[in-house]
C-alpha positions as CSV (number, residue, x, y, z in Angstrom):
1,X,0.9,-13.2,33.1
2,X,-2.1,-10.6,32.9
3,X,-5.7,-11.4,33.3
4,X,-6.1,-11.8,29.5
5,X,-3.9,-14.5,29.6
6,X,-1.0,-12.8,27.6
7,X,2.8,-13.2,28.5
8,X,3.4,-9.5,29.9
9,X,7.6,-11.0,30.4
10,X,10.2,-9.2,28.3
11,X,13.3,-10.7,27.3
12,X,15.9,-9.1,25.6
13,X,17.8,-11.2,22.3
14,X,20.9,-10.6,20.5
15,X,20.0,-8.6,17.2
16,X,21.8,-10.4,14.8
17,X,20.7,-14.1,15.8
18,X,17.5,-12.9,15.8
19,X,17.7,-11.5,12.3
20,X,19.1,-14.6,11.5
21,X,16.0,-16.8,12.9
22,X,14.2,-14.5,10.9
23,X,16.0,-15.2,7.9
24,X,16.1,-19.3,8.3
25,X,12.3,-19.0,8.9
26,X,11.5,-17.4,5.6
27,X,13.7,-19.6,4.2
28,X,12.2,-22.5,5.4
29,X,8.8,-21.1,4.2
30,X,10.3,-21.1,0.4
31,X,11.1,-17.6,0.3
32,X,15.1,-17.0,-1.6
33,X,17.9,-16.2,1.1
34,X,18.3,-12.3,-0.3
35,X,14.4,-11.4,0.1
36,X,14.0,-13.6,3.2
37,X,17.0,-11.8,5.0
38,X,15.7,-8.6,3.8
39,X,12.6,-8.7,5.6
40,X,13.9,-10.1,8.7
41,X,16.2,-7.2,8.6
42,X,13.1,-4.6,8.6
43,X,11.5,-6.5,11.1
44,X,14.9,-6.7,13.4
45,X,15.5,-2.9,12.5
46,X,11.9,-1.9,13.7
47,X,12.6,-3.4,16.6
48,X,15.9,-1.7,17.2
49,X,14.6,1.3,16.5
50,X,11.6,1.0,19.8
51,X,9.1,0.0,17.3
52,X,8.3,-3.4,18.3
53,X,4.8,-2.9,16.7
54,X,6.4,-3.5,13.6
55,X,9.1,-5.5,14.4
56,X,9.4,-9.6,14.8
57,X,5.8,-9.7,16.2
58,X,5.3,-9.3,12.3
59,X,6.6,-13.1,11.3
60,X,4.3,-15.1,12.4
61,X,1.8,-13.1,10.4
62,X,3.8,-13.0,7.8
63,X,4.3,-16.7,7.9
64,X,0.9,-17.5,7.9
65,X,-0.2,-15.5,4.7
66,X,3.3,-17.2,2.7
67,X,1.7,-20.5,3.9
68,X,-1.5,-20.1,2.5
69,X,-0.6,-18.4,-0.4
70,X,-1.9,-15.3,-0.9
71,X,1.2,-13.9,-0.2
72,X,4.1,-15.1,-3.2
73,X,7.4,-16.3,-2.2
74,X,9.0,-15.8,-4.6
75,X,8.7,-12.0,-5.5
76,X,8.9,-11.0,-9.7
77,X,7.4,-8.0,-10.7
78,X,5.9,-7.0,-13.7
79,X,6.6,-3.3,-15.6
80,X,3.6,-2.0,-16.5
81,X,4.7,1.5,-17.3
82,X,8.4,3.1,-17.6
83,X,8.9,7.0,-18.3
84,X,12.2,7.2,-17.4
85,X,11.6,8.9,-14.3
86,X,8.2,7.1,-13.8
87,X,8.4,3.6,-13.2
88,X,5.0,1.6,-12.5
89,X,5.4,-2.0,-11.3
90,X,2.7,-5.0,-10.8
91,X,3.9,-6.9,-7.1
92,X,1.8,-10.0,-7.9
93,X,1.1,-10.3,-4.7
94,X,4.7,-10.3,-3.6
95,X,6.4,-9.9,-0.4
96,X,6.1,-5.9,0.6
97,X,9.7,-5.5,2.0
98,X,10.9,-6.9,-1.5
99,X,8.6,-4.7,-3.4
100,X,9.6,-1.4,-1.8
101,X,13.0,-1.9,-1.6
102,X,13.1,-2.6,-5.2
103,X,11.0,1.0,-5.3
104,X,13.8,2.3,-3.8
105,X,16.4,1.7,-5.6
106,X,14.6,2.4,-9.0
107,X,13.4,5.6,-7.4
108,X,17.4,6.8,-6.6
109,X,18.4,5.4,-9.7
110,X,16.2,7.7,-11.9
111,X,16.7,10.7,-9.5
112,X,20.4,10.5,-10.0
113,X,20.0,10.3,-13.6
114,X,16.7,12.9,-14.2
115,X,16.5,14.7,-11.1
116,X,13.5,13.1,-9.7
117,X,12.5,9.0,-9.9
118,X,8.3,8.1,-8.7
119,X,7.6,4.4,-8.5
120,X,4.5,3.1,-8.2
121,X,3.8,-0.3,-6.9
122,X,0.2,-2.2,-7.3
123,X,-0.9,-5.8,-6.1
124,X,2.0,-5.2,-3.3
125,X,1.5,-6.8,0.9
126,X,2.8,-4.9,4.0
127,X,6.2,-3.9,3.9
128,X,7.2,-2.8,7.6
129,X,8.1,0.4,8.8
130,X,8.3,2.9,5.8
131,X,10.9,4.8,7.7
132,X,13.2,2.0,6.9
133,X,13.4,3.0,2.6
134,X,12.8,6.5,3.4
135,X,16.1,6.5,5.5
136,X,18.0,4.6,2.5
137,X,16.7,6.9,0.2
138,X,18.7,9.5,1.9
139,X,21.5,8.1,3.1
140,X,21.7,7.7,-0.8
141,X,21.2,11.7,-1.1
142,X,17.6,11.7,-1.8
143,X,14.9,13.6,-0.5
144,X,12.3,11.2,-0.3
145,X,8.5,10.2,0.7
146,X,6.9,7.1,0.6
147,X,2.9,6.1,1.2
148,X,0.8,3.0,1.2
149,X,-2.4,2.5,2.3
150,X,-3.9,-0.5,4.5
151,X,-6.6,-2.0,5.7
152,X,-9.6,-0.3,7.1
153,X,-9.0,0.7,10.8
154,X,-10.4,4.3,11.2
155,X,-13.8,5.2,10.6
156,X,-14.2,8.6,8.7
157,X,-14.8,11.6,10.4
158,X,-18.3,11.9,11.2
159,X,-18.4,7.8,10.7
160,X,-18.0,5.2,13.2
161,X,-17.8,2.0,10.8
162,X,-14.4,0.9,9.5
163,X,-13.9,2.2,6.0
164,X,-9.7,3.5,5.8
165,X,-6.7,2.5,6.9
166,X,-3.4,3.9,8.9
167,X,-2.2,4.4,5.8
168,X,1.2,5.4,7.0
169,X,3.6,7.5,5.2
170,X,7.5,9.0,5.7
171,X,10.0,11.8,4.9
172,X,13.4,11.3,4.8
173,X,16.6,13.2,3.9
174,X,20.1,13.5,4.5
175,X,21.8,15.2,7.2
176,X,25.4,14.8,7.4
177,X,26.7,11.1,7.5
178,X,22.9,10.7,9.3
179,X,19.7,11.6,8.4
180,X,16.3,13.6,9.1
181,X,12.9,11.1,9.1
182,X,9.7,11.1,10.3
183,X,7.4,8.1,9.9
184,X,3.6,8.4,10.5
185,X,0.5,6.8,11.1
186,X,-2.8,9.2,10.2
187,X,-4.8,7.2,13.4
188,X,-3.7,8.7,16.6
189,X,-1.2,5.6,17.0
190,X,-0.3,2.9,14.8
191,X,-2.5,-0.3,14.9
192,X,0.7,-2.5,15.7
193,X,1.0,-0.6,18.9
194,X,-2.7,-1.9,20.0
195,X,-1.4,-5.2,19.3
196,X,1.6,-5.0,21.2
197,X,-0.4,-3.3,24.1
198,X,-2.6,-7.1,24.2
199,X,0.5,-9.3,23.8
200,X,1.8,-7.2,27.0
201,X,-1.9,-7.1,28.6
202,X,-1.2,-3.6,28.7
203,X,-4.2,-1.0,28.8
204,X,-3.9,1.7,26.1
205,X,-4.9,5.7,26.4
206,X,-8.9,6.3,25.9
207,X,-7.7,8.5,22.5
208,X,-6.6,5.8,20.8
209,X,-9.5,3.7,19.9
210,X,-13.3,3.6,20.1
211,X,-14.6,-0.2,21.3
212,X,-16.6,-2.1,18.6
213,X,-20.0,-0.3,19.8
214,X,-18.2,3.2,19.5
215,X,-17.2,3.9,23.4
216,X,-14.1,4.9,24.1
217,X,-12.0,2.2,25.2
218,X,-8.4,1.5,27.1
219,X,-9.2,-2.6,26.4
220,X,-6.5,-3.1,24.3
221,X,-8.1,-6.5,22.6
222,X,-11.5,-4.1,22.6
223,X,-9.4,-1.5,20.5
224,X,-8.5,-4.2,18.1
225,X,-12.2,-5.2,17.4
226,X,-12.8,-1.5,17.2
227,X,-12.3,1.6,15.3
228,X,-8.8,3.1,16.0
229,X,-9.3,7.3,16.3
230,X,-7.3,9.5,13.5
231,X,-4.9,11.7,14.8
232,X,-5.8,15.8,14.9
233,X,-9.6,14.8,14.1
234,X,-10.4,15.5,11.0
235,X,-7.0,16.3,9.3
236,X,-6.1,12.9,10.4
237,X,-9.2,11.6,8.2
238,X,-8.1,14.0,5.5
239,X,-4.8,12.9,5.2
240,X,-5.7,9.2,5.3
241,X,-7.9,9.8,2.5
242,X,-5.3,11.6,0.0
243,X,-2.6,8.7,1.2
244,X,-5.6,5.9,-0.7
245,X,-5.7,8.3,-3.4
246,X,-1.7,8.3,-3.7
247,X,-1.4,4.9,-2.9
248,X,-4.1,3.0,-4.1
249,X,-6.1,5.0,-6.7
250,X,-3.0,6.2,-8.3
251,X,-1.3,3.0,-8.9
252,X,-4.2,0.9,-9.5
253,X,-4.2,-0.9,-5.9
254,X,-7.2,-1.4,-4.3
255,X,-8.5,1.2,-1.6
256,X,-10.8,1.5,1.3
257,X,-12.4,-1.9,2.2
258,X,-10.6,-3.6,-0.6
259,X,-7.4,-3.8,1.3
260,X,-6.6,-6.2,3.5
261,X,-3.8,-6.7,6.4
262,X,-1.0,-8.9,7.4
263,X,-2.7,-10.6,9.9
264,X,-5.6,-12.1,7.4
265,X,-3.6,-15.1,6.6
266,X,-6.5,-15.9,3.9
267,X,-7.1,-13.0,1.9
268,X,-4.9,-11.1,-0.7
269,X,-3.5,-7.7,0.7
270,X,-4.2,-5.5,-2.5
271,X,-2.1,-2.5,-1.2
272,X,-0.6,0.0,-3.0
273,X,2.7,1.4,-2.4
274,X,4.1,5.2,-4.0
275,X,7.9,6.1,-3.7
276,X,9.3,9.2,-4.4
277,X,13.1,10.6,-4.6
278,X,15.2,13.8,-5.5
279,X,18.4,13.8,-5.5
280,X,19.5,16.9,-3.3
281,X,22.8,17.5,-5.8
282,X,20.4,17.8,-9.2
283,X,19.1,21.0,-7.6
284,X,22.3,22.5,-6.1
285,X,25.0,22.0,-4.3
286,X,24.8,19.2,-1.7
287,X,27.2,20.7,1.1
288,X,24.5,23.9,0.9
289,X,21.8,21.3,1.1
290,X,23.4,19.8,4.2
291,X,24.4,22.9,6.1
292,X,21.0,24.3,5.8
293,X,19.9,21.4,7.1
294,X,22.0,21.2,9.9
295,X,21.0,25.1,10.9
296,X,17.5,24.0,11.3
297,X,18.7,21.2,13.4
298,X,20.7,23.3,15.4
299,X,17.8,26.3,15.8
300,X,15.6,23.7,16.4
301,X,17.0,21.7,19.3
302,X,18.3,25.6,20.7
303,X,15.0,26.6,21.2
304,X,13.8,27.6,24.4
305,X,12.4,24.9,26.4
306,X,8.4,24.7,27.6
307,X,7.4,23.1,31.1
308,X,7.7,19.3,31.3
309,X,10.8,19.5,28.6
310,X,14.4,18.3,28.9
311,X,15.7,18.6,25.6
312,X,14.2,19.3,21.9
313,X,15.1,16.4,19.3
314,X,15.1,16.0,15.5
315,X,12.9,14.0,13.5
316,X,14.4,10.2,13.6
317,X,16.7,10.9,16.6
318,X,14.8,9.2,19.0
319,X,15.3,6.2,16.4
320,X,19.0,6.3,16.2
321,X,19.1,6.9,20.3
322,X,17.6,3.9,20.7
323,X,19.2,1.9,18.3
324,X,22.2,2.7,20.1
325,X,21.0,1.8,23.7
326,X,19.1,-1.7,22.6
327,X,22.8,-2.6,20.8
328,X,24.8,-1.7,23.8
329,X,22.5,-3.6,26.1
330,X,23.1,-7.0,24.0
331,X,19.8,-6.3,21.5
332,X,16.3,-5.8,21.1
333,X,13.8,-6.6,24.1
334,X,11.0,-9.0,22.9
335,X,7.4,-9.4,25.1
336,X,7.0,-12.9,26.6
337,X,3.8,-13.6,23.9
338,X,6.5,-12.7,21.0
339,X,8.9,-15.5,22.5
340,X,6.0,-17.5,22.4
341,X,5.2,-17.3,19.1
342,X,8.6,-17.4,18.0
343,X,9.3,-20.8,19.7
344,X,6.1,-22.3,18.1
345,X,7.7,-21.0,14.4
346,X,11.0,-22.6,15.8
347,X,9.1,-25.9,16.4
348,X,7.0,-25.5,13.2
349,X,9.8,-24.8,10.7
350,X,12.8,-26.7,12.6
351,X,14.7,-23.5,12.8
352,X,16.3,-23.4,16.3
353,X,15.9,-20.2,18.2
354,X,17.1,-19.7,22.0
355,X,15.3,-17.3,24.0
């Protein structure tokens, strides 16, 4: 255990009965079977992938908000505004995973049939990692890009009180029977990593985060009380900024201060969400698509190596190595405080869970 008192033990859980834990739990909170497996797949997929920040750490959090209600389990969207290729729902507060994926699949439906499909989603929660549509979108033969904004974290530049969020965002697009993604925060790490750094009572670099009176700070439970740094100074505050504009401002979501996180059981989320897909054959041929794609890959990873450098990778690679390597070693390895927290949701929900 370290000195803060976290669970700094890993243990490692077969994937697919923890996605099924997952599943029972939301269940057992009132959420339908479909939705509820749906989001324990993100979370179980996140995890696969290395990104434990956004993995089952989420639940409990998630949990809590269903609980208390600002957070709907049951998730029915309202149209405000169809186009044809523009498609603008109201999330009523529903469940983010169900929200996006339902922006998905409208935004592939109307790219196949007009070229390009843009949903916009208001009144939506935190859906996960957003490399987890992006990816669908293109195994699905879509170019796509999906933002959302969240709550404040970063201070803007020249600023040191919390006014934006990570506001993450992701590119996908196909590559063969795989595909090209990139999934980013615009603070120099995602806030989800801070936590996971005080579940493990782990320090965290000095660049990541300024301590709630503005020092820099490798206090991981200081970083979360403080102002999390954007990545590449100001062009990380830029970026952030244009993401609210896309996310929030555009699809009549709150921004700035108005949004709140997944880990305020209490208070409404607000978040906005924007999807965007093209389908790759509307604009040519898709085989041309592909092997263009896959010469960049292969000039890319050809490249001569600099110092410190084994090998160059694509964009998502590291994802689908790892996915790989957590599945062959019998599943995804959890931090001793997540076990922890999982067993208490066990005991709270009667949903058995060995770990």
């Amino acid at each position: 255990m370290a000195a803060n008192g976290q669970v700094t033990v890993t243990q490692r859980v077969d994937a697919g009965e923890l996605r099924a834990f997952a599943t029972r739990v939301l269940e057992a909170t009132g959420v339908p079977h479909q939705d509820s497996f749906l989001v324990a797949d993100s979370l179980v997929q996140a995890d696969l992938w290395g990104h434990s920040s956004h993995g089952v750490l989420r639940l409990p959090w998630y949990v809590a908000r269903l609980r208390t209600g600002v957070m709907a389990t049951v998730t029915d969207p309202d149209t405000l505004v169809d186009t044809g290729p523009l498609l603008l729902l109201d999330g009523k507060d529903g469940i983010g995973q169900v929200l996006t994926e339902r922006a998905r699949v409208e935004a592939v439906a109307r790219a196949r049939q007009f070229g390009i499909g843009a949903v916009g989603v208001r009144n939506s929660n935190h859906f996960g990692t957003a490399m987890y549509y992006t990816r669908r979108a293109a195994a699905d033969g879509c170019v796509s890009m999906l933002t959302t904004n969240a709550s404040p974290a970063m201070a803007p530049w020249g600023g040191k009180a919390k006014v934006l969020g990570t506001n993450p965002w992701s590119l996908g697009a196909p590559y063969g029977d795989k595909v090209v993604a990139v999934d980013i925060a615009n603070t120099a790490v995602a806030r989800g990593k801070i936590y996971l750094a005080r579940q493990k009572g782990e320090p965290v670099p000095d660049t990541w985060a300024l301590s709630p009176d503005g020092a820099p700070t490798t206090d991981a439970a200081e970083a979360v009380h403080g102002v999390i740094l954007p990545m590449a100074g100001h062009k990380g505050y830029a970026i952030t900024f244009m993401m609210d504009v896309l996310s929030g401002a555009l699809t009549g979501s709150k921004v700035g201060t108005g949004v709140h996180g997944p880990y305020e059981a209490d208070k409404p989320s607000g978040c906005g969400h924007l999807m965007l897909a093209i389908d790759v054959a509307t604009l040519g041929s898709a085989d041309e698509f592909n092997a263009s794609v896959v010469a960049l890959v292969d000039e890319v990873k050809s490249a001569p190596l600099a110092q410190g450098f084994d090998e160059i990778v694509y964009p998502g690679e590291l994802e689908d190595r790892a996915e790989r390597a957590n599945l062959a070693a019998g599943g995804v390895c959890l931090p001793g405080q997540t076990c922890i927290d999982l067993t208490q949701l066990a005991d709270e929900t009667g949903v058995p869970l060995t770990v």
